[in-house]
C-alpha positions in Angstrom: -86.6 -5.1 72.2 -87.9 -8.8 73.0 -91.5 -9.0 73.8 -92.3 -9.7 77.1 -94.3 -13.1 76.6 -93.4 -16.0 74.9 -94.1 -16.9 71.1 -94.7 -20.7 71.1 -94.0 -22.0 67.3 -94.6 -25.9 66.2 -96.4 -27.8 64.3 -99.8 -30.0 64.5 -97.5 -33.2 65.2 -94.3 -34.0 64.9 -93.4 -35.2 62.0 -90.1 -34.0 60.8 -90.5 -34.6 57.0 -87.1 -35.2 55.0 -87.0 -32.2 53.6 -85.8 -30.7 56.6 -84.4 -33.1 58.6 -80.8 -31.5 58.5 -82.3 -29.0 60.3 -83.3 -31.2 63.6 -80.9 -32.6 65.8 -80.7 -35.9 66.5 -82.8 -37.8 69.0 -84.3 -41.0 70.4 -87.9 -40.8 68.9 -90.0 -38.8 66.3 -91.0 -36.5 69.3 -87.5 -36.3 71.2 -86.1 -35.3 67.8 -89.3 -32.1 66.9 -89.0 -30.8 70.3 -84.8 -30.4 69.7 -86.2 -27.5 67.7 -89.8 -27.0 69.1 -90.8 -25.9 72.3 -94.8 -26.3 71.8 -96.7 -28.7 69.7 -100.4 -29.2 68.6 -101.7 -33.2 69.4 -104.5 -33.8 66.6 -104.8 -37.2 67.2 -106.5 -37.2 70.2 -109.5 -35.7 67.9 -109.8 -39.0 66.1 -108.9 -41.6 68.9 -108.2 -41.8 72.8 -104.7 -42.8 73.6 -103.8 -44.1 76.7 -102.5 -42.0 79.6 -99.4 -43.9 80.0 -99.0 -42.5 76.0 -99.5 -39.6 77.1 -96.9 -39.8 79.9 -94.5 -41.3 78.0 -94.8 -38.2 75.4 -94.2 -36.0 78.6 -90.7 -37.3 79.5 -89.5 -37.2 76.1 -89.1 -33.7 75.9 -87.5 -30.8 77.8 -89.2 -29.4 80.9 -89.8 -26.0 79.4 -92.0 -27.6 76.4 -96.0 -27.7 76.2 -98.7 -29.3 74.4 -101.4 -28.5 72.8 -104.4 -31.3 72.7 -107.6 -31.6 70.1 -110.9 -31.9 72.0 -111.9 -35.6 70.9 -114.4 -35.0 67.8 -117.4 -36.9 69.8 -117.8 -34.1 72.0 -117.3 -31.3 69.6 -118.7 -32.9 66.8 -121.2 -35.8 67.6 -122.2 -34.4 70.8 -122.3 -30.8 69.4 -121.3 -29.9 73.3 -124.1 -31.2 74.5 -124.6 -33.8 77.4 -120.4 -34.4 77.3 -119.6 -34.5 80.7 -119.1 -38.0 81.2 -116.5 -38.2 77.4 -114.7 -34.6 79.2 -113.8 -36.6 82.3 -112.6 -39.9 80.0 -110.5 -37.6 78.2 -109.2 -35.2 80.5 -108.0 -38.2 82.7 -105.8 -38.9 79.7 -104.9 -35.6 78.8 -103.6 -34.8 81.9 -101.4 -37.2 82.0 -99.2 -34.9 80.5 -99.2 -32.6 83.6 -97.3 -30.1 83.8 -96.5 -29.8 79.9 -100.1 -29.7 79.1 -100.2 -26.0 77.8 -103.6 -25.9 76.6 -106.9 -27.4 75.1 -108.4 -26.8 71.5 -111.6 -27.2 70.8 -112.6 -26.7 67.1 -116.2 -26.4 65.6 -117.5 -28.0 62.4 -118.7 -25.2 59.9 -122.0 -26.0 60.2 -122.5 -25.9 63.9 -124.2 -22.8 64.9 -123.6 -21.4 68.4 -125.9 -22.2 70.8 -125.8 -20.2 73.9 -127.1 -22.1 76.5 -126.0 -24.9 75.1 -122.3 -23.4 74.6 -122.3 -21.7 78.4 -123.0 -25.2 80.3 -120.3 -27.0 78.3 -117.4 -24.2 79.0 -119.1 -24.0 82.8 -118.6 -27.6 82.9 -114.9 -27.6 81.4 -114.1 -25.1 83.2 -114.9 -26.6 87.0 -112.9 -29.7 85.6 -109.7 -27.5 84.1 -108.5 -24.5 84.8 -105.5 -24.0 82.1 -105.4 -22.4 78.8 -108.8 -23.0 76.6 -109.0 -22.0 73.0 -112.0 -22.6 70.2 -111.3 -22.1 66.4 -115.3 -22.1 65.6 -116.8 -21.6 62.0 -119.6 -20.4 61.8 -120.6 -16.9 61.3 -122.7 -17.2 64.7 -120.1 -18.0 67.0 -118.5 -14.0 65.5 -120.8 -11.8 67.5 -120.8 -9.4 70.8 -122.6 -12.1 72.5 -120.1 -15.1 71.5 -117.1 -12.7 72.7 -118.7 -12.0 75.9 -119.4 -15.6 76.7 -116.0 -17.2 75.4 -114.2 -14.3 77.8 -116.7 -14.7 80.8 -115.4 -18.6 80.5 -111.7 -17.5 79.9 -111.6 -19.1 76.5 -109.8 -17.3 74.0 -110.8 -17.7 70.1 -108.0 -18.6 67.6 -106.5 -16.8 64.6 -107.5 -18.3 62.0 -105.4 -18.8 58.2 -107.6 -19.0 56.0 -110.6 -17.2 57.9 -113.9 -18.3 56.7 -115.6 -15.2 58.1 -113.2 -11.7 58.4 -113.4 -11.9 62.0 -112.0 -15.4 62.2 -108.8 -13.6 61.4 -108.0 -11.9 64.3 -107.9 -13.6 68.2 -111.0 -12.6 70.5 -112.4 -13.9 73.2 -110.4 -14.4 76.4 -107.1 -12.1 76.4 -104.6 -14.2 78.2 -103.0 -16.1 75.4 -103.3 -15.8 71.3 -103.5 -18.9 69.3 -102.9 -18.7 65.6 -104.0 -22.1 63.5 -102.5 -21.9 60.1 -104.0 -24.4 57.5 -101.8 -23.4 54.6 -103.3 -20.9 51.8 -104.6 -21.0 49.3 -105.1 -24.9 49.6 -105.7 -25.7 53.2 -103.4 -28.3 54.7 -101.2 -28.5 51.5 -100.0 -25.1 50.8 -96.7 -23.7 52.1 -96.4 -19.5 53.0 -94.1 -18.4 51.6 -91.5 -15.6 53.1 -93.3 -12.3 51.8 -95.9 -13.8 54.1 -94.1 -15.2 57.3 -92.2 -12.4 57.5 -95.8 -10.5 57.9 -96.8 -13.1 60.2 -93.1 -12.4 62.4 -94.1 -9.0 62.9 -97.5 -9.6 63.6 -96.8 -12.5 66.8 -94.2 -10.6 68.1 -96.8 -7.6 68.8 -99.3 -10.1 69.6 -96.7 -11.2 72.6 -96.2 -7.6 74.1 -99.7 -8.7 75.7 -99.7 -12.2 75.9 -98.0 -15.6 75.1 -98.5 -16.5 71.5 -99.0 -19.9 70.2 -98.3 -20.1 67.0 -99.5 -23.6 65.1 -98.7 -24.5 61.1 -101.5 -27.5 60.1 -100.4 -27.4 56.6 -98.9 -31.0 56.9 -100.2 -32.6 54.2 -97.1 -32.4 51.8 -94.7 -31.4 55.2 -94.6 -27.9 54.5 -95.7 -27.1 58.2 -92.3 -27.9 59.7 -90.1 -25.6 57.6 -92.7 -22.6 58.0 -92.4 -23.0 62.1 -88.6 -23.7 61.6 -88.7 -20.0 59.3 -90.7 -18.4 61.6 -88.3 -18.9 64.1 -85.3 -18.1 62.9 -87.4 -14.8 61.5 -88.1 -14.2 65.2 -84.7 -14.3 66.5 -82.7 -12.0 64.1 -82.2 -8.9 65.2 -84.5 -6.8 62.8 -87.5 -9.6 64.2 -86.7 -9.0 67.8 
């Protein structure tokens, strides 16, 4: 039996590396092409850079209506800012973000290693993103603070849910907590992060593990490992995994 929510599989961009190209249809740009597979992707970019909102607009009518985004928190609030004092950088770039409307799915917000999580600090940033967006929120932190009773209570009390992590720094980082309307698995690639490909042994683990995740909620599931392109043909696996009978 199907679950009864949706398991969202792409990649963190969409590049469609040559090694798998056969496998896309054809298609007007880079992104019209990805989402001829895809129904979700992961925009890093905007954690490096702003981009306009007519870019992001543009991005919006080049795919189907039933596809979603994913965007990066930009890396001067998360990182340089450490969430503190970031209302007026939230408001620059969730003016752009939105731009997406509809198809914008959900916001990441990822934590350097060393940032430890500071509560008060932590509870006015997610009260403050919060009044300003009311969609889908998830946080890959890690650091070993941010893995606590406390730090579950607060992300669920804001409705953001933590991701599933691959490789987990900390055990916890493994598994999704936090807020219990959607699971977000991040895969880097293992055992070198961003490089290595899984290989089927461990997708077909990963199939059987989303598809439970989605008897409770919709499942985003996100290869990083782009370094070498291996991230496409893991989603593209992952899948095909998911619709055979014995996955479904």
């Amino acid at each position: 039996m199907a679950p009864p929510h949706s398991v969202l599989i792409g990649t963190a961009g969409w590049s469609v590396p040559r090694a798998v190209a056969e496998r896309f249809d054809g298609g007007l740009s880079a992104l019209h092409r990805y989402a001829s597979r895809f129904r979700v992707v992961e925009i890093n970019s905007s954690f490096h850079r702003p981009h306009r909102p007519s870019t992001y607009a543009r991005w919006a009518e080049s795919v189907p209506e039933d596809f979603s985004f994913s965007v990066k928190i930009p890396k001067t609030i998360s990182h340089e800012r450490a969430l503190a004092g970031a209302g007026p950088l939230l408001d620059i770039f969730l003016g752009e973000a939105t731009c997406l409307g509809p198809k914008l799915g959900c916001l990441l917000l990822q934590l350097p290693p060393k940032q430890e999580l500071d509560r008060r600090v932590a509870a006015r940033f997610f009260a403050m993103l919060r009044k300003r967006y009311a969609g889908d929120i998830v946080i890959e932190p890690r650091n070993a603070t941010w893995f606590t009773p406390d730090a579950t209570k607060l992300m669920m009390d804001h409705r953001v849910a933590r991701v599933a992590a691959d490789p987990a720094r900390v055990p916890e980082a493994a598994e999704p907590g936090g807020h219990e309307g959607i699971v977000y698995h991040r895969l880097h690639g293992s055992p070198r992060m961003y490089y290595s490909s899984y290989g089927d042994a461990w997708l077909t683990a990963l199939a059987a593990r989303v598809a439970a995740d989605a008897a409770r909620a919709p499942t985003w599931c996100i290869f990083d490992n782009t370094t070498l392109g291996a991230a496409a043909g893991n989603a593209l696996d992952l899948v095909e995994m998911l619709a055979s009978p014995v996955s479904a």
